[in-house]
ZAMARGU-4260 file (C-alpha; in steps of 0.2 Angstrom, whole numbers, plus 5000, padded with zeros to 4 digits):
<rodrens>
0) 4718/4491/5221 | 4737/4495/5218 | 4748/4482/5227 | 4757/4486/5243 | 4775/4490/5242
5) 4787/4479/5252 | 4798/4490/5253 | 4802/4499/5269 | 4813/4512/5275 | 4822/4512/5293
10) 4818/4529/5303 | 4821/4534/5320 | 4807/4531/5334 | 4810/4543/5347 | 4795/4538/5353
15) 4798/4523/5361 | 4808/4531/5376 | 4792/4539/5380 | 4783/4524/5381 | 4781/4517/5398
20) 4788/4500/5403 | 4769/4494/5404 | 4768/4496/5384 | 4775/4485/5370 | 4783/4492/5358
25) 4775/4479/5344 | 4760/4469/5345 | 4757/4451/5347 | 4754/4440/5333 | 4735/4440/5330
30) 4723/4428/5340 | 4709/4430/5328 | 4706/4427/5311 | 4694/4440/5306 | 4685/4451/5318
35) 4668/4440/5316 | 4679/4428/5325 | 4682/4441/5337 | 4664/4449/5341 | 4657/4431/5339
40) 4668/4424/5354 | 4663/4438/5365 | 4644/4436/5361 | 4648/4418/5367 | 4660/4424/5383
45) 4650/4438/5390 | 4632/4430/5382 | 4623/4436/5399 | 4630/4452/5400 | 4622/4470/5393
50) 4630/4474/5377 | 4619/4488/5370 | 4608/4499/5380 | 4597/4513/5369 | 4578/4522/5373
55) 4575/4511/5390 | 4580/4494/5380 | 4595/4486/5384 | 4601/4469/5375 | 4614/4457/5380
60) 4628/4448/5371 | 4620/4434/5370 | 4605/4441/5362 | 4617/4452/5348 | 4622/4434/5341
65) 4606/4425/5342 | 4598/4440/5331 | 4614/4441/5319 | 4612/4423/5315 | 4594/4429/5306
70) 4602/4441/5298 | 4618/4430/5292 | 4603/4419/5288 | 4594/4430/5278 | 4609/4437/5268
75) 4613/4419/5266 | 4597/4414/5259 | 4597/4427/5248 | 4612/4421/5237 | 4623/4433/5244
80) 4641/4426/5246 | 4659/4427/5253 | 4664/4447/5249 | 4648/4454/5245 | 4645/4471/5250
85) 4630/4476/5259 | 4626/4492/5265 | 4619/4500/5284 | 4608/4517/5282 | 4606/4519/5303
90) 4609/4530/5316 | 4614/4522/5334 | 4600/4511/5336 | 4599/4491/5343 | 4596/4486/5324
95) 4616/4493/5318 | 4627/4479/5329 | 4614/4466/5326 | 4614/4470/5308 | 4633/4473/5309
100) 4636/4457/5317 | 4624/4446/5304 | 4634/4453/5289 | 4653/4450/5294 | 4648/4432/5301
105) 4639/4430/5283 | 4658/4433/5277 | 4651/4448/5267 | 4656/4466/5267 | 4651/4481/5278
110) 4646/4497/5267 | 4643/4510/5281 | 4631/4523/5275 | 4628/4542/5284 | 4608/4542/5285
115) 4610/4561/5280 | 4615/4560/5265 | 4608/4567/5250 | 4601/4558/5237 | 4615/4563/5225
120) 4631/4555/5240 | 4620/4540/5242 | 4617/4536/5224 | 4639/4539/5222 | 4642/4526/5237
125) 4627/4513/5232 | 4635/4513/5215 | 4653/4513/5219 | 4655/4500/5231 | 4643/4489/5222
130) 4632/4484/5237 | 4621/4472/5233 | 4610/4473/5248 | 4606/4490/5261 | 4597/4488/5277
135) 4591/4506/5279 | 4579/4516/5293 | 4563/4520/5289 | 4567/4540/5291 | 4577/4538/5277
140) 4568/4528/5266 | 4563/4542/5253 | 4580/4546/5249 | 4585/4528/5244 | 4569/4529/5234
145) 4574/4544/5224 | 4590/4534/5218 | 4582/4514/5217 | 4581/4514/5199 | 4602/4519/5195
150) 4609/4508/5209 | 4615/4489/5210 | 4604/4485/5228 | 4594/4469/5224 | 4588/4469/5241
155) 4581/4480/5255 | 4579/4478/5273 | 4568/4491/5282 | 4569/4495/5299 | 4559/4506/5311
160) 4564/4513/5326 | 4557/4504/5339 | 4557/4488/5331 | 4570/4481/5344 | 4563/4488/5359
165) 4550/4476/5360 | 4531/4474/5365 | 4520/4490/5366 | 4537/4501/5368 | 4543/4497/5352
170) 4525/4501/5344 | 4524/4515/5354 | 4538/4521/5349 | 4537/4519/5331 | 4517/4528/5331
175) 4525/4544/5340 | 4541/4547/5328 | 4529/4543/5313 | 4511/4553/5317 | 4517/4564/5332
180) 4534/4569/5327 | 4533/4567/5307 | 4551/4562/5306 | 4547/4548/5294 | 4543/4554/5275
185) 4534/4547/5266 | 4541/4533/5255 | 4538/4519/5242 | 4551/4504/5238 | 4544/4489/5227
190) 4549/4471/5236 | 4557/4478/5252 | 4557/4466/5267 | 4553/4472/5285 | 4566/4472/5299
195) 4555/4461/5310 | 4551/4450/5295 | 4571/4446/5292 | 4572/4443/5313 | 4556/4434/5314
200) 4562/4421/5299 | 4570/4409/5314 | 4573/4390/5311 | 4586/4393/5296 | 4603/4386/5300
205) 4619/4400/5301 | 4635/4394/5300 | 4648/4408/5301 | 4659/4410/5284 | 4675/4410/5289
210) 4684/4425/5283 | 4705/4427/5283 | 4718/4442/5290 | 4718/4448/5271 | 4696/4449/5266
215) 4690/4464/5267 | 4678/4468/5279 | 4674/4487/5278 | 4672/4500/5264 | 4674/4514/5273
220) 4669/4529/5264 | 4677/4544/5268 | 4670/4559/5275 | 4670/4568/5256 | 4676/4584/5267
225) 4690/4586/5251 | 4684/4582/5237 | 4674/4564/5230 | 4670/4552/5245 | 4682/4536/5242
230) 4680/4519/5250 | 4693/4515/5261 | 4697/4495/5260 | 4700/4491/5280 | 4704/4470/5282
235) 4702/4459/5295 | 4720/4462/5298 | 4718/4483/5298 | 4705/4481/5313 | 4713/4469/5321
240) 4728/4476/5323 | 4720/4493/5328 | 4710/4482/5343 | 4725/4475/5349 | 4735/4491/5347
245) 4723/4498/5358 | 4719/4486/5369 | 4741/4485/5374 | 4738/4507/5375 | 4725/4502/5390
250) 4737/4495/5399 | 4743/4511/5407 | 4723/4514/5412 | 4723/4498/5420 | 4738/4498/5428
255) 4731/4510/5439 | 4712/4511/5444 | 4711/4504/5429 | 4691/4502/5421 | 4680/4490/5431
260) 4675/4473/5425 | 4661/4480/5413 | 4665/4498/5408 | 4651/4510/5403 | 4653/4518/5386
265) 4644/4531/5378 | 4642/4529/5360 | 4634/4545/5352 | 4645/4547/5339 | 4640/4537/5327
270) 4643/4519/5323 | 4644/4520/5302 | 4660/4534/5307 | 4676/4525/5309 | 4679/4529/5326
275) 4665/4524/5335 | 4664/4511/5324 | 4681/4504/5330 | 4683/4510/5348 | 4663/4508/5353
280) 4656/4493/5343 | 4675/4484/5340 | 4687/4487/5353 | 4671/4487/5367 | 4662/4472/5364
285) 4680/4464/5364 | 4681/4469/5381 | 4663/4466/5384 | 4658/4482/5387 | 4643/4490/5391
290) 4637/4503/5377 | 4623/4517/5379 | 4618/4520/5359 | 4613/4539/5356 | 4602/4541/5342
295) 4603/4558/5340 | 4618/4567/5349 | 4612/4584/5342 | 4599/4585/5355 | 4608/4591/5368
300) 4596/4591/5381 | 4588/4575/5375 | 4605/4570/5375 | 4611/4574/5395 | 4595/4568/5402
305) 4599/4551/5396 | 4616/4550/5401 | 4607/4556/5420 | 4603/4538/5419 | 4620/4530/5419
310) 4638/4530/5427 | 4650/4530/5414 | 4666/4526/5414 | 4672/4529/5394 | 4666/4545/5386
315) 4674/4546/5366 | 4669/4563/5356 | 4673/4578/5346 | 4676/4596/5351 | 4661/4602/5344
320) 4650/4586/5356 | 4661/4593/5372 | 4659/4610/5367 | 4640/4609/5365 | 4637/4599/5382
325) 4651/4611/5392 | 4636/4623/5387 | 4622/4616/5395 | 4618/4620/5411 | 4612/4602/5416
330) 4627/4593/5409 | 4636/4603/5422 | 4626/4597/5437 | 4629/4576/5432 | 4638/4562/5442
335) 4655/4562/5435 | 4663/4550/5449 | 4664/4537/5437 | 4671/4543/5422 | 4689/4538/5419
340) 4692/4540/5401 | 4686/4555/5388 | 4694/4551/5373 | 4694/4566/5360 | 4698/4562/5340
345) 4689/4568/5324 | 4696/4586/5324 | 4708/4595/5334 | 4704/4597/5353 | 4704/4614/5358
350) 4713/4618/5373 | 4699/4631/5379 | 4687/4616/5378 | 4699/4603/5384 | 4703/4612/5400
355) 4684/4618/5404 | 4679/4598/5400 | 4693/4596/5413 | 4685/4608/5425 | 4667/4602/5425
360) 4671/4581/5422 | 4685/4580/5434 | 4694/4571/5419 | 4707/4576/5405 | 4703/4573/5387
365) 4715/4561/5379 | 4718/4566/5361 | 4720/4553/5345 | 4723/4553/5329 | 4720/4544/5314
370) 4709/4542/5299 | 4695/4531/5289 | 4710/4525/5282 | 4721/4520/5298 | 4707/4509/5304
375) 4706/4523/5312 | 4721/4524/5327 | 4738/4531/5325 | 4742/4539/5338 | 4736/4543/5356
380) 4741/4554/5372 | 4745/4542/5387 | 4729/4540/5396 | 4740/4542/5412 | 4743/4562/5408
385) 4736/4574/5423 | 4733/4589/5411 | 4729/4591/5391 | 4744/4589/5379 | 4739/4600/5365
390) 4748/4588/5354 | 4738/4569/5347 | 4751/4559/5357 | 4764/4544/5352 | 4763/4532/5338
395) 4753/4517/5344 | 4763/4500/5345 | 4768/4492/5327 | 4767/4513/5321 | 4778/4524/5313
400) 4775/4541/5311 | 4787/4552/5301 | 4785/4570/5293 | 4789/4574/5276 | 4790/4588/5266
405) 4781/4592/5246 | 4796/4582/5238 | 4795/4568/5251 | 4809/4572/5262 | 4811/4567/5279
410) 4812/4582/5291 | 4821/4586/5305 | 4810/4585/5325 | 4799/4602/5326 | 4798/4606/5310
415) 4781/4607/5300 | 4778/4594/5284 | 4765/4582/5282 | 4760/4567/5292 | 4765/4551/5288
420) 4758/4536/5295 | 4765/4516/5294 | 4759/4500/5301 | 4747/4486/5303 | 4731/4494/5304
425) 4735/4505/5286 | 4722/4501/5274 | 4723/4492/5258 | 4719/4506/5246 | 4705/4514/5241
430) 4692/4505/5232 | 4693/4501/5214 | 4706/4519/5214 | 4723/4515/5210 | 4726/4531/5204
435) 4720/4539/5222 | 4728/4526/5230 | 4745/4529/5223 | 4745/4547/5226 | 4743/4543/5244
440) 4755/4528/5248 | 4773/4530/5246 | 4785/4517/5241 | 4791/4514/5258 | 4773/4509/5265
445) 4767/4526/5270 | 4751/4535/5271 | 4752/4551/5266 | 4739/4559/5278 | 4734/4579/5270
450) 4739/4583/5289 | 4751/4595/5291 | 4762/4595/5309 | 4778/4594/5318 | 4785/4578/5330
455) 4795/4585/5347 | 4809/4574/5352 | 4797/4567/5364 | 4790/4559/5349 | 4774/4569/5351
460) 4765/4574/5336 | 4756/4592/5333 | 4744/4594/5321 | 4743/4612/5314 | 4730/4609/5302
465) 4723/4601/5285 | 4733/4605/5269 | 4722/4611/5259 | 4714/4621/5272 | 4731/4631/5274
470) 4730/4650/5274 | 4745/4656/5264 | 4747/4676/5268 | 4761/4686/5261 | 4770/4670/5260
475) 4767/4665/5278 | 4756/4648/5284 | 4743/4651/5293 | 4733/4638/5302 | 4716/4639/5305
480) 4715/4626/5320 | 4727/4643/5327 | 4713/4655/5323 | 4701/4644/5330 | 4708/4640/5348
485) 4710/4658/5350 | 4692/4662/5346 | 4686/4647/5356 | 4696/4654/5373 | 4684/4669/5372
490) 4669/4668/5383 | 4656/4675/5371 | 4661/4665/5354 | 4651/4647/5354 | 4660/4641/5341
495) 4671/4649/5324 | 4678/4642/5306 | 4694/4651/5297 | 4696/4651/5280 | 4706/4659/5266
500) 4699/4673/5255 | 4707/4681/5239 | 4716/4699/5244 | 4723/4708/5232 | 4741/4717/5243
505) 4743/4699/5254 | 4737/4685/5242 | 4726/4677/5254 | 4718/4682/5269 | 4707/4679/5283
510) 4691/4678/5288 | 4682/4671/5301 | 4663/4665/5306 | 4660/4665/5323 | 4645/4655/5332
515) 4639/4668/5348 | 4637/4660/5364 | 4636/4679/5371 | 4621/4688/5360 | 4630/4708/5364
520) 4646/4703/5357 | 4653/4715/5343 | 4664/4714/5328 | 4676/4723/5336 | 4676/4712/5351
525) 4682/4696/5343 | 4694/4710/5332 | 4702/4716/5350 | 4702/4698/5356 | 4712/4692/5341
530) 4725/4707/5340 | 4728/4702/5359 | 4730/4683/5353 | 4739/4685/5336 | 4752/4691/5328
535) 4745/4704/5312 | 4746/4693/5296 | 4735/4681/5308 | 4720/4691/5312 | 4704/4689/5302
540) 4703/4702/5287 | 4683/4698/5288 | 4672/4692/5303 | 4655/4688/5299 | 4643/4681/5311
545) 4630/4667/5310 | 4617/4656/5319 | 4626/4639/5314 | 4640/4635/5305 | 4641/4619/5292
550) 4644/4602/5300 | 4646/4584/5295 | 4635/4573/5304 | 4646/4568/5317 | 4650/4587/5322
555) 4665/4591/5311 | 4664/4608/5304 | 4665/4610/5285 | 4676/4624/5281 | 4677/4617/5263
560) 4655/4623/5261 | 4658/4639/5269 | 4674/4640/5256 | 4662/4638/5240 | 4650/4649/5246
</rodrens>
């Protein structure tokens, strides 16, 4: 990794007069040491308490530590030592914090792996981040298998899907998503060890590596939405100082009704993406949180009849999660009294879907921003505000955000350039890429986002869209998050993606996929909807209409696939 510049520039903040009285403008020195210090001494604090709650099954603090010291164990006996990099191939079940907990307390590495990926991603993140270890689902089995042979993985763990929820449940659950549901293909790995092998092996002592502010303890690959997935490096100190910068932006929440003394969290973003990651399994079980684990978020109604069982009290997502439950019938009907904080980040909020989640919840959408690479908080609305901001809120305590233009210049409040982000929670660099990691760190300590928006002399930041996602016709910018949010504020249109096309008299142009939510609606509908809502270089050139349109796994939509088709 390139070394980090100690150089730093003075800017203005004109942020701070915004924050309220409540808020710090810097954090505290640190209290922990690594953030295995941290979830350790809450497993010990809140030991009695439900920490994870997922298919009927809940587990408490207590029982999170006593299985991580098997896995630590395991890991241990296995000769892996202090900075080692294993891999998790899971979706939100039991087995991720347990398994998560076991590797950071074993001082190793955490290489968080998306379960979908093909053979062909997985094969690039195995081999890059040189994991020496994967503990992986059994649904997914088959596509390690296809790349065993070309990657550095001495040792596999795998897990099934009821394994943690016990007894006749657990078999019950694993015959059903096996032989009924034939969600497991079929696989073959030579020397694999079971799950309930590595948590039945008790009696071997664990003793917690201790870990410092500078160890890494994430590669957090990202998303590969732009080009070839790299590995962010995210220390102790990076998600630490993201825990503590959002535990002080709480403070406004709590200063009023304030969350109860065990909140309710729903977790169906997934916990290998940074932001559930950080905000549900981090920053909640450092509060001792209650969190309900999703498996598989995608099944909407699956999906609302399980939250019918709880009261919640924090609800994180993406536009595309809100969108998707705002159109079902009985999410609409649930018991929202509860609900105290909805928490939006991932990709831009629309304000159609803000206000309508509004409408139905009872409670505002507070926007963030950050990235795999800010551990993942930059910035955040207040969580105080009475209606949606349109913009990703304030720099968080110990943050500087400033806008710069192509050559690096600082620009002026309300004007467009990209976002640049400074402070504590700022990853290392990128892994073994100090080429990439140049391009993307000034010498002032500032990581250049790919973001493109404007501050307000409010010191609120507006994100108009992704740089290389930018529509450039007859030399004006156009955004497609714009074109978007006007599509989305139409009732028939479920959900849309803009992108640029070659045009011969404008250079670029246009066009527009559009998701119906209203099967009559017309081409010419969505064209006499956007010449209402946009100026003329604005409106889609093309519409085309389809049943789905490309996502990542946690919802994102992947203009860059329906580019380079």
């Amino acid at each position: 990794m390139a070394k980090k510049s100690t150089k730093t520039s003075e800017i203005q903040r004109p942020w701070l007069k915004s924050y309220p009285d409540i808020i710090p403008h810097e954090i505290d020195k640190l209290e922990h040491a690594s953030v295995a210090d941290l979830l350790e001494e809450s497993c010990r604090k809140f030991s009695s308490r439900p920490a994870f709650s997922c298919m009927g099954k809940t587990m408490t603090y207590g029982e999170v530590l006593a299985h991580s010291d098997r896995v630590g164990a395991w890991l241990q006996g296995r000769g892996l030592v202090k900075g080692d990099r294993v891999a998790i191939m899971m979706p939100n079940i039991l087995q991720y914090p347990v398994v998560l907990l076991g590797i950071l307390r074993a001082g190793l590495t955490v290489v968080n792996v998306n379960p979908l990926y093909t053979p062909r991603e997985l094969k690039h993140q195995l081999s890059d981040s040189g994991a020496k270890a994967l503990f992986v689902l059994e649904n997914f089995a088959c596509t390690y298998q296809e790349v065993a042979d070309s990657v550095p993985i001495e040792h596999v763990v795998v897990t099934k899907m009821g394994d943690m929820l016990g007894g006749l449940k657990g078999t019950v659950v694993n015959v059903v998503v096996k032989h009924v549901k034939k969600l497991v293909p079929e696989w073959s790995i030579s020397d694999h060890v079971s799950m309930k092998s590595v948590l039945g092996s008790g009696g071997k002592p664990f003793t917690t590596t201790q870990t410092g502010h500078d160890d890494i303890c994430f590669l957090q690959y990202t998303g590969g939405t732009t080009g070839v997935s790299k590995g962010a490096v995210l220390t102790n100190r990076n998600i630490l100082s993201n825990a503590a910068q959002n535990d002080l932006w709480l403070n406004v929440l709590n200063s009023g009704k304030g969350l109860p003394d065990q909140a309710l969290y729903i977790c169906a973003l997934p916990l290998y993406h940074i932001f559930a990651l950080t905000v549900n399994a981090i920053m909640g079980m450092n509060v001792g949180a209650h969190n309900v684990l999703i498996p598989n978020p995608r099944d909407i109604p699956g999906f609302v009849k399980e939250l019918g069982n709880w009261k919640f009290h924090v609800f994180p997502g993406l536009n595309t999660l809100f969108n998707g439950l705002l159109n079902n019938e009985d999410f609409r009907k649930l018991d929202f009294s509860e609900l105290l904080l909805s928490l939006g980040g991932g990709m831009a909020v629309q304000r159609p879907v803000a206000e309508r989640w509004k409408d139905v919840t009872g409670c505002n959408i507070s926007e963030g921003y950050g990235l795999s690479e800010t551990s993942p908080v930059a910035t955040a609305n207040l969580f105080n505000l009475t209606e949606f901001s349109g913009t990703i809120g304030l720099p968080l305590p110990s943050t500087d955000i400033i806008i710069r233009d192509d050559d690096g210049k600082d620009l002026p409040l309300g004007e467009v350039g990209e976002i640049c982000i400074r402070g504590p929670q700022v990853m290392a660099g990128y892994w073994q890429r100090d080429d990439e990691t140049a391009n993307v760190m000034t010498d002032d300590d500032f990581f250049k986002s790919g973001d493109m928006g404007f501050m307000n002399e409010a010191g609120q930041t507006t994100i108009v869209d992704r740089k290389k996602d930018m529509i450039l016709v007859s030399g004006f910018n156009v955004y497609p998050n714009e074109i978007e949010e006007v599509a989305a504020s139409h009732d028939g249109i479920l959900e849309s993606a803009a992108i640029a096309i070659p045009d011969d008299h404008s250079g670029e142009a246009v066009k527009l996929f559009v998701v119906k939510s209203d099967k009559d609606l017309t081409e010419q509908d969505v064209r006499d909807w956007c010449a209402k809502n946009l100026t003329n270089y604005k409106r889609p050139k093309q519409i085309e209409f389809r049943d789905e349109l490309p996502k990542t796994n946690v919802g994102k939509i992947l203009r860059r696939e329906l580019r380079d088709e």
